[in-house]
N, C-alpha and C positions, 0 to 999 in steps of 0.2 A: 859122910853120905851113907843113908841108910841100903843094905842089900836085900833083897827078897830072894824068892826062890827063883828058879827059871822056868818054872811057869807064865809066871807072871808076864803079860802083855808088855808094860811099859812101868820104868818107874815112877811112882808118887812124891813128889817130894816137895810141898807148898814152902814159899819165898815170899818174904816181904824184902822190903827195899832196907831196912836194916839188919837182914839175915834171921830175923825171929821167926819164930815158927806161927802160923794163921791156920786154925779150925774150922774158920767158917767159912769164908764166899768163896776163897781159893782151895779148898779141899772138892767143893762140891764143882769148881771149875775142870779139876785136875781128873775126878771120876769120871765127869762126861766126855773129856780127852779120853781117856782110856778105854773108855766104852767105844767112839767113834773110831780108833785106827784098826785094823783088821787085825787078827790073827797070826795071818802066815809075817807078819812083818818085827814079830820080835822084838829084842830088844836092840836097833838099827841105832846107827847115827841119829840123834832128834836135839836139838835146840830148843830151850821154851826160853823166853824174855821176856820178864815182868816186870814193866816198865813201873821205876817207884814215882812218889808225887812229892820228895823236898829232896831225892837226891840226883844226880847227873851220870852218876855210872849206875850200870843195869845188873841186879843180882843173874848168873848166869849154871844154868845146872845141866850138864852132859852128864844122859846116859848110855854109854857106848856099849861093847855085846859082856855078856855075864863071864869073870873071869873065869879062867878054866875050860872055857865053851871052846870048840875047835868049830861051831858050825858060823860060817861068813855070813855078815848082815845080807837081808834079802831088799830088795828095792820092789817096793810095790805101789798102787797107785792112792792114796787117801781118799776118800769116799766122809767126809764129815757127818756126822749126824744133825737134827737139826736143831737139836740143841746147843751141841757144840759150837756148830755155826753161828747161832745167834750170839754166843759169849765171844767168840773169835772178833767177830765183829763189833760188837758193842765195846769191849777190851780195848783196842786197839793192840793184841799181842800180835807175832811174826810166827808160822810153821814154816819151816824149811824143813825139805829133804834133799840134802846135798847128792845123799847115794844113788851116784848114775846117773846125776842131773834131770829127771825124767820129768820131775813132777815141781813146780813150786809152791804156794799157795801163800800171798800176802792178804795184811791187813784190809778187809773190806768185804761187803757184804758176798754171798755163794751165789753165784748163779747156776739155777739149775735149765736143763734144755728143756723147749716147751716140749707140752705131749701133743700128740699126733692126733690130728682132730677125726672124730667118729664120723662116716659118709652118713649112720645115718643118723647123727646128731644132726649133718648139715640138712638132711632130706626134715627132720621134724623141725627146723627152725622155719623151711622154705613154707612151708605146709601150715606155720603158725602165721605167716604174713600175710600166706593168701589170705585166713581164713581172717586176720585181720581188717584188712582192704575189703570181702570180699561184706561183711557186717556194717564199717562204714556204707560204702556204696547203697545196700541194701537200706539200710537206716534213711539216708539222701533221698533215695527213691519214694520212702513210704511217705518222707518229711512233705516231698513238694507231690505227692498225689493227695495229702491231707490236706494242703495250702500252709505247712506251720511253719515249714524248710522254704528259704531263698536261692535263687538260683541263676547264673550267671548267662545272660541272652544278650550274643549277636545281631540286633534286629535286620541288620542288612543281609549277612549268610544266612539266618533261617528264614526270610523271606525269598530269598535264591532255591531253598533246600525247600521249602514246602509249594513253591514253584516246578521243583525238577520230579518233584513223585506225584504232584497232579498230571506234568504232561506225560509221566511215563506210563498210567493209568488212560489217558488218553491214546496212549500209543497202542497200548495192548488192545486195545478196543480195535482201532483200526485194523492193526493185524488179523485178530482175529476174524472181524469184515472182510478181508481181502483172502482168506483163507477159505472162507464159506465160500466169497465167490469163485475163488479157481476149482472149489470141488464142484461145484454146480456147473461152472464152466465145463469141464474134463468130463463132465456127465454127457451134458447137451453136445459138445462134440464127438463124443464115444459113439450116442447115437446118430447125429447126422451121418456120422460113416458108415454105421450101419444100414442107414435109411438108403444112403447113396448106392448100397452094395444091393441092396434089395432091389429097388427100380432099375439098377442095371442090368440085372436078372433076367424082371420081366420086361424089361428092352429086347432083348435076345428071343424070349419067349411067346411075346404075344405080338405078334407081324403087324397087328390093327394099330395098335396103340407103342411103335417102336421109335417115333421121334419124342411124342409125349415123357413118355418114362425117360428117356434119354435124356429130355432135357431137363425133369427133374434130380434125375441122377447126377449130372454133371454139377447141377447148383447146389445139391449136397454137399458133394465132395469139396466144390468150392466154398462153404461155407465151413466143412470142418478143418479146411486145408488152415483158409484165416482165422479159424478158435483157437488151431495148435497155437499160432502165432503170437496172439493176445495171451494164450495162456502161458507161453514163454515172457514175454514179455511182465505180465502180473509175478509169476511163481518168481521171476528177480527182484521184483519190488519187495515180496513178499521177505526174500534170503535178507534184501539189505535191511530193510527196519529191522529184521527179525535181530540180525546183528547189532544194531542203532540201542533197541531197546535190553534185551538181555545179554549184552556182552559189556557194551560203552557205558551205558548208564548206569547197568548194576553194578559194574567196579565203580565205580561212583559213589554211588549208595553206598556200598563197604567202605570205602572210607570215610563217607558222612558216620556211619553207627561207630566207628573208631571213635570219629573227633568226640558223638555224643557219649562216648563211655568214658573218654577223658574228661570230658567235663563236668561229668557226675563225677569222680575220684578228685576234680581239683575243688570241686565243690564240698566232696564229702569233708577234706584234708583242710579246708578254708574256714568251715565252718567248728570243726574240733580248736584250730589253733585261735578262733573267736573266744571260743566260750572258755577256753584256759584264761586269753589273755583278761577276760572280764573276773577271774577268780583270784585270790590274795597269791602272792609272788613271797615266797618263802624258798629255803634250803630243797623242798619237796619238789616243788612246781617249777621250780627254776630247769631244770635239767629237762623237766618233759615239755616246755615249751620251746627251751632250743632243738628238742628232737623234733618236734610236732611243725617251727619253722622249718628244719631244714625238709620236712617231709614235704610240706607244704611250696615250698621254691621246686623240688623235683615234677612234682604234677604240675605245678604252674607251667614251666617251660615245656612239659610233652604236651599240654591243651594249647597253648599257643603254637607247639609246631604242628600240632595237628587242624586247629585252625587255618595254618598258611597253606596246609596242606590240601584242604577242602576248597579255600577261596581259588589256587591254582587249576583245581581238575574242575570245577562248574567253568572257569571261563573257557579252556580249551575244550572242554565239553559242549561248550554253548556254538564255537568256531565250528568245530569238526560237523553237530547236529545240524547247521543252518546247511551246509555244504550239502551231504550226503542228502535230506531229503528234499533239495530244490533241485538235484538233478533226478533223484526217484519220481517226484512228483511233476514234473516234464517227462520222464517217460510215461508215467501211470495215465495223464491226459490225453497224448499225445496217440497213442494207442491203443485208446479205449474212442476216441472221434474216427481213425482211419478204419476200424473196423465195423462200428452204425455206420461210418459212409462209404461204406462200400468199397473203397482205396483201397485195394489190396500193395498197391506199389507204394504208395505213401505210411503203408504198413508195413513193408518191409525195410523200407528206407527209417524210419523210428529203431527196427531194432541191429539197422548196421551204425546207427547213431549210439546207440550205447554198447555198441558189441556183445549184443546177446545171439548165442547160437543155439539154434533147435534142437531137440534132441530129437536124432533118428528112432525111427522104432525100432523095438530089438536093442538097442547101442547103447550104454551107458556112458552119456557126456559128463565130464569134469563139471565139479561146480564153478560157480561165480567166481569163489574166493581162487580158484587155480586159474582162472583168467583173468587174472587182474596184473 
């Protein structure tokens, strides 16, 4: 056994399987061992086994601590390098470190722990998808306003969908109409009371003409008494479409432009994994059209839930619509004939029929939606 100084890391000492001595593959094996164990680990209990290729027992070389040395082997933890590692592996030799059991390290490739992924690695991969998705999409769009892009049509729900934003265009009209009149209304009542207050006046004031005034004074105020009325009555008509159209409808619409913006991404994704599948299928192309499939099965299944998702809210949309304005519009009739005919009782019996209550003057009534 050769000795070295006690400096020295670990001993060198290349083996063949018949005890001769090897300068070349096992010398350069035996450095990068020595290279890879640390330091503070001395010259420790260490086993090396080179396994030979025509014999059956294993040439075997311990080097234990330097004689003379008083200082006790140190147990430490190996740390391979990745050379070493590679020959450990590819070898099939055995490292053991017996000292303190701490550590063992057999035959077979190192694994090392993954490293800790960067947040904003994840934030610039997020940011490379969208802008992804974000160029299809856009590309789709420009394709089918050119006519050179295909594009996937429902004809039965866009015929629903281009149904439900004519009558809602329809609706605002109405509203709007029904707004003009309750201001015009709230006008001409304003002043019948006024008118009413004036003639009462000169009721009081001019003795000649004190039934006259009187009795048009009285028919004022009975006419602004039944505008308040009408004009309660309209201002709920007015609340519920108002509701009807900008609340019901337009969540509606939000989720029709949902489904339309998934249909442009399942289109965009439909049309990419076409124009692969029509290009040569090679080592290259093979990988990006099983990605581009499976991207392609993802937006299929969110346009189809967002399809089911549309077909469901136009039909309860179309129930709940019929309801709300065939009781609005028996009020709106109904109240608008008792008031030209003169029915004040038949006017007020319309609005304890839908339980609408007046608002006093001065008093700030609840709205609709808190009596309901």
């Amino acid at each position: 056994m050769a000795q070295e100084s006690p400096k020295n890391s670990a001993a060198e000492i290349p083996v063949t399987s018949n005890g001769q001595l090897e300068d070349s593959h096992e010398h350069g094996f035996n450095r990068d061992l020595k290279c890879s164990l640390p330091v503070g680990l001395g010259l420790s209990e260490t086993k090396i086994t080179s396994h030979g290729f025509d014999s059956t027992k294993e040439g075997v070389v311990e080097a234990g601590p330097f004689p003379g040395s008083s200082a006790s082997p140190k147990s430490s933890v190996i740390s391979p390098s990745s050379a070493a590692a590679s020959r450990l592996a590819g070898q099939g030799c055995d490292l053991i470190i017996p000292t303190g059991g701490r550590a063992q390290q057999k035959s077979g490739p190192v694994l090392l722990a993954d490293e800790v992924k960067n947040p904003a690695m994840e934030k610039l991969e997020l940011v490379r998808k969208w802008s992804l998705n974000t160029y299809k999409c856009t590309r789709q769009i420009i394709s089918e306003k050119l006519g050179r892009g295909s594009r996937t049509v429902d004809l039965e729900l866009e015929a629903q969908i281009d149904i439900l934003r004519d009558n809602k265009k329809k609706y605002e009209n109405i509203l709007k109409l029904a707004q003009t009149l309750s201001t015009q209304l709230f006008q001409m009542v304003h002043t019948q009371r006024q008118l009413g207050d004036a003639f009462a006046d000169l009721s009081l004031k001019s003795l000649e003409l004190h039934e006259e005034f009187g009795y048009n004074a009285d028919t004022q105020k009975l006419l602004a008494k039944n505008g308040e009325t009408l004009l309660g009555a309209i201002n709920f008509f007015i609340a519920s479409v108002n509701t009807l159209v900008n609340k019901t409808i337009e969540d509606t619409l939000l989720t029709v432009k949902q489904y339309e913006s998934a249909r442009i991404e399942y289109d965009a994704y439909r049309t990419d994994l076409e124009e692969l599948n029509l290009g040569p299928r090679d080592a290259n192309t093979l990988p990006k059209i099983e990605q581009s499939q499976q991207l392609f099965q993802v937006h299929k299944e969110k346009y189809d839930k967002m399809r089911n998702d549309v077909s469901i809210k136009l039909k309860f949309l179309e129930e709940n619509k019929v309801k709300v304005l065939h009781n609005q519009l028996v009020l709106f009739h109904n109240a608008i004939a008792a008031y030209f005919a003169g029915n004040q009782k038949q006017l007020e019996q319309t609005l304890k029929q839908f339980h609408i209550k007046l608002k006093t003057p001065g008093a700030d009534a609840p709205s609709w939606l808190e009596e309901q």
